[in-house]
Each structure stands twice: as C-alpha cells, then as structure tokens.
N, C-alpha and C positions, 0 to 999 in steps of 0.2 A: 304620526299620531292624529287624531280625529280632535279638532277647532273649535272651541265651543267657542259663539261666538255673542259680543253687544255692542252695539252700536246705536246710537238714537243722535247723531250730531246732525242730522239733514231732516226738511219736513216732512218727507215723503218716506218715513223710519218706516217699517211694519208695524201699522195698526196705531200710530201714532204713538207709540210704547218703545220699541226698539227692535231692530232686526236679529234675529237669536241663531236664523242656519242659514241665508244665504242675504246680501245686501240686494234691499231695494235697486241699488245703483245699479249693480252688476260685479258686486264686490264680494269675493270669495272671503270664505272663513280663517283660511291661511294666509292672505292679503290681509286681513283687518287685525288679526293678530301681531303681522311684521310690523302695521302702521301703530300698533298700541305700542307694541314694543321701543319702535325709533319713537316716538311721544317720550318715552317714561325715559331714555339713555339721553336724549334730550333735555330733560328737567334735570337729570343728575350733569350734565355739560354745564347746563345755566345756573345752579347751584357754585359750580367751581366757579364760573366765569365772575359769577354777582361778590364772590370771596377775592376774588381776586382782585376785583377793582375798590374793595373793603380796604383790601393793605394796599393801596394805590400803586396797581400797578396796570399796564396799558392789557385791554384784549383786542387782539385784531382783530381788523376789517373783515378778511379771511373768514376766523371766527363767528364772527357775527354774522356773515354770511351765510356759514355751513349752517348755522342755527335757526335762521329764516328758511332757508329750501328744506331744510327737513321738515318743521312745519307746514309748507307750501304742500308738500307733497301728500300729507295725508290728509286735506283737503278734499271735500264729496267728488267725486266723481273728475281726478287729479291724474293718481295713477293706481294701476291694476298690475303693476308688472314686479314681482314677487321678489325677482332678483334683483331689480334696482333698488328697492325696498332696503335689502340684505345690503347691498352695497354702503348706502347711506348709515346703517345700522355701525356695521364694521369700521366704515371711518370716524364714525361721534365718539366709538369707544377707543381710537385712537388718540383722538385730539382730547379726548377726556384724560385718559391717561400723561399724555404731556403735559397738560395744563397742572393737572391735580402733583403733580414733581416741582412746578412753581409756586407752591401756595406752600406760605409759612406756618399757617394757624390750620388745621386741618380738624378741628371741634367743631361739633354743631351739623356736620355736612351729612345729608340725610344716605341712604343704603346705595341709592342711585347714581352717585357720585363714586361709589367706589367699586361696584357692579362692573364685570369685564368676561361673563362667560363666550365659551366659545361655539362656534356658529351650532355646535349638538347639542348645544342649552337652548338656544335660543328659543322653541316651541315651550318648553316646560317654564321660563319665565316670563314668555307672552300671556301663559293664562294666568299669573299671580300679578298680573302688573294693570290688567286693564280697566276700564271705567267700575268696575263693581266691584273691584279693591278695596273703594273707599263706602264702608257699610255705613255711614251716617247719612239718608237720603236727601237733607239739607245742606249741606257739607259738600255732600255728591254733588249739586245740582250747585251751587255755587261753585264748585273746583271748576266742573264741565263749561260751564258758561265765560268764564273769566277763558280757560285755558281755546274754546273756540272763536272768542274776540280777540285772544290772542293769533290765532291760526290767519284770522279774516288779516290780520295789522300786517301779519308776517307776510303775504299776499302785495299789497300793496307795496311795501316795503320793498317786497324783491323787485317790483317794476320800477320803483326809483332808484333801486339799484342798477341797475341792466343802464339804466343813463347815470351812471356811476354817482348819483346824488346818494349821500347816505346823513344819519342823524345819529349819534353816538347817544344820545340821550335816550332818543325813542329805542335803540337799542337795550340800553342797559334797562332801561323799565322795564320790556318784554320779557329778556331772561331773569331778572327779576322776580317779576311777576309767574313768570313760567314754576321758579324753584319754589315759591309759598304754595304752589296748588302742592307740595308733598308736606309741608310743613301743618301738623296734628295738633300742636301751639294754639294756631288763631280760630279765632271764632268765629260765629254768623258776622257778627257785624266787623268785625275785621274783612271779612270776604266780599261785604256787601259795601266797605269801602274800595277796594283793590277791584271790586268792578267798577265801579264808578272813575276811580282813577285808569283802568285799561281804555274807558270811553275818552279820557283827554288825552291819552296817548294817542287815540283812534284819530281825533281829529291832528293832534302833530303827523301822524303820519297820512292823511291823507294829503295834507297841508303839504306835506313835503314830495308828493307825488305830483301834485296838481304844479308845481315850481318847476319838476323836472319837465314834464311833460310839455308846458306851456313854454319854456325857458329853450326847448327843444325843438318843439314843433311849429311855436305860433301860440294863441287863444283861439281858441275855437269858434266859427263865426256860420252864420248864416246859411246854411245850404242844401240844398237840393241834390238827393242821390238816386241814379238812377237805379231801378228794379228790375232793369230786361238783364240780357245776356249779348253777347256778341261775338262774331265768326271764327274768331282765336279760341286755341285752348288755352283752357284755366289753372289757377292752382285759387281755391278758397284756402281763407287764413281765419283762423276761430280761434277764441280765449279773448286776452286784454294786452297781452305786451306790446307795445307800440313801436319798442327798440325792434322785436323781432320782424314786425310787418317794414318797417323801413329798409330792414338789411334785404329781405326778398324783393321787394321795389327797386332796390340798386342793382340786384341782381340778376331779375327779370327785364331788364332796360333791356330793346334791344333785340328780342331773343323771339319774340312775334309770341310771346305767353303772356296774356293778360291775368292782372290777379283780383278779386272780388273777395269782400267782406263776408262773413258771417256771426249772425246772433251779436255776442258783444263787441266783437268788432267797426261795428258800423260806425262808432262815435268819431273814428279814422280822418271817416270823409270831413270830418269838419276840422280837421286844423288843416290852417296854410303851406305849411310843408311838404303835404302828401299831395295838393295839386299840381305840382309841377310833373309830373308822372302819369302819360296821357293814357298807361295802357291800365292804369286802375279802375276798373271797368265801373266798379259800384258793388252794391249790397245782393246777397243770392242767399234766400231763405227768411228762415223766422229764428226763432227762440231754440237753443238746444236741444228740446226732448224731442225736436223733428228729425233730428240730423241723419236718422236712419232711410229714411227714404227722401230727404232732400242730399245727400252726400251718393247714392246712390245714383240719381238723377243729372249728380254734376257732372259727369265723366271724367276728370280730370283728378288730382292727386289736394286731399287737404290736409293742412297743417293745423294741427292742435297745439299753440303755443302755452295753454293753459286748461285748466277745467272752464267748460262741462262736456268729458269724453265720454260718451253713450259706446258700451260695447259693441263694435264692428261686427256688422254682417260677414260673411266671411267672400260675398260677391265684390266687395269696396273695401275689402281689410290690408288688400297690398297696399291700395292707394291712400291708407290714413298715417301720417306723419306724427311724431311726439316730439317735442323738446321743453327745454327747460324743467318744470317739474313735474310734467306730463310724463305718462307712459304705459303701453299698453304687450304682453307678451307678443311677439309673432309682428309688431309694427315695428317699421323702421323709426330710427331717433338720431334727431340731430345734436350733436354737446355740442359746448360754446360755453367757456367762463364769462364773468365778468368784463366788460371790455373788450371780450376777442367779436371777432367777424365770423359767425358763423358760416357755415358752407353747404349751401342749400342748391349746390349744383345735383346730386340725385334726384332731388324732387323734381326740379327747372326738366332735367333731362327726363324723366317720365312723364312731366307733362305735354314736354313737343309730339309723343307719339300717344296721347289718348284725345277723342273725340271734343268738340266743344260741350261747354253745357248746355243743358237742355231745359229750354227754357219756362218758367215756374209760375213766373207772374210780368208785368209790362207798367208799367208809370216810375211815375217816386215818391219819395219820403223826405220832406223837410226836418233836420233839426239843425243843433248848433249853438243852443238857448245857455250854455256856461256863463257865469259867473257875469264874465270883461261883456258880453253881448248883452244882455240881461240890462248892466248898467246904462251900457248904453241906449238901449230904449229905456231907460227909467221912466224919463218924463211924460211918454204915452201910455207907464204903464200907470204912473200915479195920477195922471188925469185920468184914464179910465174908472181907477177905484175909488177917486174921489167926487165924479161925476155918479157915480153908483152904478156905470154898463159893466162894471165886476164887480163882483159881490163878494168874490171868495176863491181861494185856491187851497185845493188841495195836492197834498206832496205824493204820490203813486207809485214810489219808486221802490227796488226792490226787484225781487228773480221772479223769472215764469218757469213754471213749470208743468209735468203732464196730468196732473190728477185736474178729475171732470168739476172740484170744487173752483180751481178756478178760472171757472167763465164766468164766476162771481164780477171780476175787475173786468172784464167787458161789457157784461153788463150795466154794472156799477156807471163804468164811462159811460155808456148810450145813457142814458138818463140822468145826466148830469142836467142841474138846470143850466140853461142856455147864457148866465154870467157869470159861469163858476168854468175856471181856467184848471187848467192839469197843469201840474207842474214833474217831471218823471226823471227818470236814470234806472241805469242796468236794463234788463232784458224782462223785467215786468211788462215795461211797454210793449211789445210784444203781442198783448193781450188787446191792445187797444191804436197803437200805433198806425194802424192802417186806415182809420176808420175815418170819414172825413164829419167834423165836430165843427168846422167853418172858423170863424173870427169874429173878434170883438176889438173894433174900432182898429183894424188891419193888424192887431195882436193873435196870432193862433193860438186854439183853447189846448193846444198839446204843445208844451214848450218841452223839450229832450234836452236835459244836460250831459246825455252819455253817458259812459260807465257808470257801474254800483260805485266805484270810488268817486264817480265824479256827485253821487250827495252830499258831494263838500259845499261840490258851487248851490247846490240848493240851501245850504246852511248860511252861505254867504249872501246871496239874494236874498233872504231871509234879514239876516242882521242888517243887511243896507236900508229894508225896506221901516225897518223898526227904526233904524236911525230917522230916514226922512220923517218918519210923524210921529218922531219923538216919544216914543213909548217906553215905557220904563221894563216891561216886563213879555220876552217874546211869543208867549202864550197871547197877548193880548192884539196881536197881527189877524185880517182875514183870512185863515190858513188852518186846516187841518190837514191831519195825517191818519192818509189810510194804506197801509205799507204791507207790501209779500212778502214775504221768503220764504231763502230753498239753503242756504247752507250758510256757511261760515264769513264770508265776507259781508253778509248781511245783520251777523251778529255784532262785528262792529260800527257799522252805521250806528244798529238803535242804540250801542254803548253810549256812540260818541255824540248822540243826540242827548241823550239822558244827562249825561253831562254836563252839555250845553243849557239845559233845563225845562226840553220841552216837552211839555205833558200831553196826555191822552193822546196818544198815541197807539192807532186800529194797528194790529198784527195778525194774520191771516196767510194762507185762509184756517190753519190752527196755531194754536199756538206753542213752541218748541216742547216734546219731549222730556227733555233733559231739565226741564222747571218743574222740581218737585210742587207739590198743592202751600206748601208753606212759602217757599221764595217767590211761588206765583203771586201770593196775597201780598208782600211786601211790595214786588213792584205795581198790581194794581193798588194800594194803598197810598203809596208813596212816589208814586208817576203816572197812577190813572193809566196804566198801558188797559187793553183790553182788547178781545178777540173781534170779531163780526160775528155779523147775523146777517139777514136777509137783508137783498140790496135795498129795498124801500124801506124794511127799520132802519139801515144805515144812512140811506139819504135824509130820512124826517130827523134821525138822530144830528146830524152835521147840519143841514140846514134849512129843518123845521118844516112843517106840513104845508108853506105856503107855496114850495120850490115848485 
C-alpha cells in the first residue's frame, strides 16, 4: 500500500513543518510508519507495564529493556532497516500479550494495550496510529515533545544499560509517562507538568549514565587527540556507546588494526581506561552530516554503534557496520544482548584486507573539560572570573548538523569577546572545535565535556560554580545559553534543564516543529526559551554592545 507519511521529530523536518513523502534523513515512508507503529505497541506495553507495578507486582529488567531499544530505535537517523523494525514490532506484542494475562484489574487500559493484529494489518494500522492521530494541535505538540524527551532518556538509558547500570525508577517514569501520551483525560497543564517532570527524570538519567561510564572507564581528564592517521588499517567507531568501543579495543589488540573515533565518539579519548590501548590511533573526521565523503576516504570498515547513520553510498556500503539499535538494509549487524561480548571478528577480518585511511587533516584537539576536571581547576577558574579576565560563559552544547544556517555557531564563536569562555558537549562543537580561540590565564576559551549526555557535567559545573559564590538563584551565574539541535537526545537536555530552572535559553538555529504557536508562548512566557537571530543581535543581546 502507498505510506502516507509525518514526521517533524528532527530539525532538519521539510520546510520546518514536517516531512510528508520522503524523510529529510533518508527515511522512507514505510520505515516511518513501522517506527510509528512500534511507538504506538510500545505505549500500549507501558500502559500494562505502569498497571502492573499499580497492583505491585515486579516488571523486568528484560522488559524494561525491550522498552528502551524500541525507543532507541526510532530515533532520527537510528535505523532504516524495515525488517528489524517488523521484528521489534512482533516481539512488544508478544510481551504485551504476556504481561496483559498478569494484570488483575484490566479497566482503564487504553486500545493499545490490547491491539495484537498481524504482520497483514500492520500498514493499515501504522496510518491510524501516527502523530496526527491526535487532532488537538496543542495536545499534539505536548504528547510529541514529552514522548521525544522521552526517546532522547531511553538513548541514554540504554548506554547505562550496555554497563549493566539500570534505575528502576527512571524506568517506571518513562513507561509511565510514555502510557499518558494515549490518555485523552489530561489536559494542557497536566502535559505541561509530565514535561517538566520527563526533564527530572532527564537529569536521573543522565546522572545515571555519567556513574556508569565514569565508574567504568575513569573521569574524563585532560587530553590531547591526535587528528592524523597512520600506516595500519582501520576500523572508525561512530555513535556514543562506550561499552561497544571497548569490546573492539580488546579485540582489535594485537591484530596490527588500529581503531579511530568518529563525530561523538571523540569524548573516548578522554577517559583513562581507553589509554592503555596503544593502537587507538585518535579522532578521523568532523560532525555526522560528513560521513559520506569522510567514511568514503577512510578505507577501512566502520561501525555505527548508534545514530547519526547517513544513508550509504553504495561505493562504502559493504564496509558500514550497524549494532545495537542501529540499522541499515543491505549492512552488516552485529547482535549482542546485554552483558554478552559482542563478536566483531567480521569487521577486525575486513579490516586486515582494506587500505589504510587516508589522511584528512594533521594536528589535535584538546578536550576532557567533564564535571571531576572542571572542579579541579576550580580555583583558576574562580580567580579568572573574579579578577574579571572572564567575563562570561556561554553553554554551546547541543548537535551539528548540515543545513547552511548553522555557520551561525561558527561564527557566533569567532566573535566571541576575547573573556567569554565556551563551554560545549555533543557534536555542536564541531562547528567550532577546530578553531584556535587561545586562553585566558592558561584556561582554554573551548572547554569539551563530550557527549550530548555529557550536559550533565555542564549542569554540574554550573551548580558548583553557584555554590562557590553563593547565589541563590542559577540564572544569576555568568553564563548563558546559546544551544543546537538536531533530534531527540537534545530534547531531553533542554527538558532536564528546564527543570533544573534555567531560563532564557537560545534554541536554534530554529526552533522544533512539533511546538505548536500556543506551547511555543508558554515556554517563551514561562522559561524565556527563544530562537536566534543574527550573530551580532546575539552577541549585543548576551553581552551588550561594549563586547
């Protein structure tokens, strides 16, 4: 049957409106209807699941899990691959099924909960279930926003899973919160509570990633990565999981295959654990929307452990790799539960027989700036701001992506006044990371705390900094925030910011789709969020015409 399609969950939607025949991304009409469809059998799962721990009774791990990767999965630019889609589809209404034969009280539980057609229904109830289901455009624009903070949570969540950290709490909120987006009961400001609350869940769960990760790897510290290439062949590792780059390090030992980061991977090189591993060459490339002609360049075979998968050329399509909840038709995929040891010997073995990479660019990239480092330069950095050679930091953190708006945040940065510090995470930097911005009093004016999840530690550096000079109110710190985005994990940052309570907050370079004109005025009214404009109204805007 022929796809009618909507989608507006990324910034880069058609026409800032929504993608109606073919995704921006590279995402077919029959792809965005399986991902609607697993959404909607997924809310009727988290329905049962939220009932179930009503009559107290245990949901598992398991559970919770399948619940998170289905999420994970229809993520912008995650997976493409129609029948893994199908797959995940057919197991929720499995486990739906199970579950919903455990529950005593079975009132209340919305259609989706008891919904079980089979795989010949499956198109004819993709188009009744999708975002424009819900005809109230306020309503709509609250469900869509909760349920893509929840997508970004579930993200996170699975990478503290993979180091087997979990949070049964942040758990049960999500599905939760997942079952009220079907529930026609609550109202605006019920919905406009249930975001606010998906933002403190946002911070439990980055909280809880930042534990695994550091608990696992080290705190992230100080360092210098290198930008060249060298005489080995490679495998590039792209996405965030850090379980999965670990397992190909152990694997790669040995084997004369060096392995190099890409895009959000870079944050890698800064914890301690991954130095011991001499053949981790360093960083190769930029920001995602390159990867067609820097993956093309690398010779070698790479691993997408996560979004952001740019449809394959079909010159570099043998050599792109999916696992976890990536996935692309016609690429190879590596499985691996929870726990197990993947087996990345096809890759390793394709690697020994292709070319080295070819080389891109030559120096390096200092970051490392997390949370534990941060503190520890405290005190040069509170004499700096209190001596006045800083003036002000702004937070920059947030995705890059390919539209010509933003060379805005490069821009933006070259003209920073010369005592205004960057403070950054995720693959925004990108846009400015290369660019040499110098020092102030041997402080670098571009401090990297790594991943989009790692705006936790900017959250943190934040609250320490309020603590030292005792301020009551974290609005009133020298700090704004001028922030990107490009999809879902950046939806829950600004949640779990908002949260947190901190106002006027630049979102750019537009602002999401999916906010209808009425939920836009509530959050401009009631957190001073607001778009950009020109880099010099924005710099006189933040810090005034003397800069």
């Amino acid at each position: 049957m022929d796809h009618k399609m909507f989608c507006f969950q990324c910034q880069e939607t058609a026409g800032c409106k929504g993608c109606t025949v073919s995704g921006v991304c590279g995402k077919k009409p029959e792809v965005a209807a399986m991902q609607d469809l697993l959404i909607y059998v997924t809310k009727g799962l988290s329905a049962i699941t939220t009932a179930l721990r009503i009559e107290g009774k245990d949901v598992s791990r398991d559970v919770n899990h399948q619940i998170t990767m289905n999420l994970f999965t229809t993520i912008t630019n995650a997976n493409f691959d129609q029948e893994a889609i199908f797959h995940s589809i057919r197991k929720t209404l499995d486990t739906k099924n199970d579950l919903l034969m455990q529950l005593d009280n079975k009132s209340g539980l919305p259609e989706a909960a008891y919904w079980n057609g089979e795989e010949a229904e499956f198109d004819t109830k993709a188009a009744l279930v999708g975002v424009l289901a819900t005809e109230d455009e306020d309503i709509r624009s609250l469900r869509e926003l909760i349920t893509y903070g929840l997508k970004g949570l579930a993200a996170y969540m699975k990478h503290a899973n993979a180091l087997l950290q979990d949070d049964e709490e942040v758990d049960a909120f999500l599905q939760s919160a997942l079952a009220k987006t079907l529930d026609d009961s609550l109202s605006l400001d019920d919905l406009i509570a249930l975001t606010l609350e998906t933002g403190k869940y946002g911070v439990s769960g980055m909280a809880l990633l930042d534990k695994a990760n550091t608990e696992a790897y080290g705190n992230p510290e100080i360092t210098s990565v290198d930008l060249g290439v060298r005489q080995n062949p490679g495998i590039l590792i792209s996405g965030h999981d850090l379980r999965d780059l670990e397992m190909l390090l152990e694997q790669t030992a040995g084997t004369g295959v060096d392995v190099y980061t890409h895009s959000e991977m870079l944050p890698a090189h800064y914890y301690p654990a991954f130095k011991k591993y001499p053949h981790f060459a360093g960083n190769y490339g930029n920001a995602w929307w390159k990867q067609k002609e820097e993956f093309e360049a690398f010779n070698g075979p790479i691993l997408m452990t996560t979004n952001c998968v740019v449809p394959p050329a079909d010159s570099y399509k043998d050599r792109l790799w999916t696992t976890g909840a990536t996935g692309f038709p016609g690429c190879g995929h590596i499985d691996g539960a929870y726990g197990e040891t993947k087996d990345f010997s096809p890759i390793i073995e394709q690697a020994k027989h292709c070319a080295s990479p070819t080389e891109l660019e030559t120096g390096t990239i200092t970051g490392g700036f997390a949370h534990e480092q941060v503190f520890a330069l405290a005190g040069p950095v509170v004499d700096a701001i209190k001596s006045g050679a800083i003036r002000k930091f702004v937070v920059m953190a947030g995705c890059d992506g390919r539209h010509k708006t933003r060379e805005y945040y490069k821009e933006f940065a070259e003209k920073l006044p010369k005592d205004v510090v960057i403070l950054t995470a995720g693959c925004a930097k990108y846009k400015y990371n290369k660019l040499d911005l110098g020092e102030i009093c041997g402080i670098p004016r571009i401090l990297d705390a790594g991943q989009c999840n790692d705006s936790y530690s900017l959250v943190l550096i934040a609250l320490k900094l309020k603590e030292i000079f005792g301020l009551q109110d974290i609005n009133d710190l020298p700090l704004c925030f001028n922030i990107a985005w490009y999809e879902q994990k950046a939806v829950i940052v600004l949640l779990a910011l908002l949260y947190l309570g901190v106002k006027n907050i630049h979102l750019g370079p537009t602002l999401p789709a999916f906010l209808s004109p009425n939920v836009t005025s509530v959050l401009m009214d009631n957190f001073g969020i607001a778009g950009i404009g020109t880099v010099d109204e924005d710099l006189e805007l933040f810090f005034g015409s003397e800069q």
